[in-house]
N, C-alpha and C positions, 0 to 999 in steps of 0.2 A: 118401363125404363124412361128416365128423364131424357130430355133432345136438348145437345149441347146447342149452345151458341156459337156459331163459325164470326169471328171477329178478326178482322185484318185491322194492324196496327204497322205504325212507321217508330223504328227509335233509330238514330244514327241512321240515318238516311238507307235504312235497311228495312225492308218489309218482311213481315213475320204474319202467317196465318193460325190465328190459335183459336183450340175448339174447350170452349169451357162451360159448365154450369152456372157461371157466374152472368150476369145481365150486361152487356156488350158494355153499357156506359162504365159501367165499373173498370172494365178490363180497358177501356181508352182511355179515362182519367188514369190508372197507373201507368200505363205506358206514356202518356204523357209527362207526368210526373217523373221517368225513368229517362224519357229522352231531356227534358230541360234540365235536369244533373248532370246527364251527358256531356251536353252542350256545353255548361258551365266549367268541367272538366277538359273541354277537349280545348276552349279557350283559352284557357291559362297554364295551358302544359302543353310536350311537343309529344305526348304517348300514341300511342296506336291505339283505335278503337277497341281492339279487345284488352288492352292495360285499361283506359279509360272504364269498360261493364266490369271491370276486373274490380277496380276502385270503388264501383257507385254499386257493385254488388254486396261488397264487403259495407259498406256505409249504410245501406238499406237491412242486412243482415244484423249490423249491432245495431241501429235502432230498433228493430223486432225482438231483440236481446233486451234491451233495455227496457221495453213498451210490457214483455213479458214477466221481469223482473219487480216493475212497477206494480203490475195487476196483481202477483203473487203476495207483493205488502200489502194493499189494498185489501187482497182478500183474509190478510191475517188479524188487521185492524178490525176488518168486518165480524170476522169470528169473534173477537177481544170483547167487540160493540155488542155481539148477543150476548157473551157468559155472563156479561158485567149485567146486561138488561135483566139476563133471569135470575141471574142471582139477586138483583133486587126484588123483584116479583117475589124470591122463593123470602126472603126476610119478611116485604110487604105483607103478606099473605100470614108469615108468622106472627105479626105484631097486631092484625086484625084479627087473628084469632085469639091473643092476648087478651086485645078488647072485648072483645065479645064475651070472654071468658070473665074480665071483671064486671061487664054489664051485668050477666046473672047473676054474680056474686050479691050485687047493690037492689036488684028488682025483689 
């Protein structure tokens, strides 16, 4: 069995201990990332910390929406980029064989 990582993190001047498989810097860099939207939110508005994770939850959630909706074209274009490859290969292959075909023809 993998041993998580015990990682204590601050967001909103709240401390949080969380046990992940992920490598502690990871999980600081996001909670970092999670507290300075925070911040940014809690400066410019008069909401209460949990409207504020309310807000930066939803804003983190449609970028993961977005970032997956992305990868999904990506990976349709990728698919488009092989059929189109093989199907040249599959013509290539036919018009070599053409040749070859008239090579003996001429020998």
């Amino acid at each position: 069995m993998e041993q998580k990582n015990k990682v204590i993190i601050n967001i909103g001047s709240q401390q949080y201990t969380i046990l992940s498989d992920e490598p502690a810097e990871k999980i600081e860099g996001l909670a970092a990332q999670i507290d300075t939207r925070l911040k940014e939110i809690m400066e410019s508005s008069t909401l209460s910390l949990t409207q504020a994770l309310v807000l930066v939850s939803l804003d983190l959630a449609n970028n993961v929406s977005k970032q997956a909706e992305l990868a999904e074209k990506y990976k349709s274009e990728i698919s488009d980029y092989l059929n189109d490859a093989a199907n040249a290969m599959s013509e290539r292959d036919k018009y070599k064989r053409e040749l070859d075909r008239l090579k003996g023809r001429q020998a």
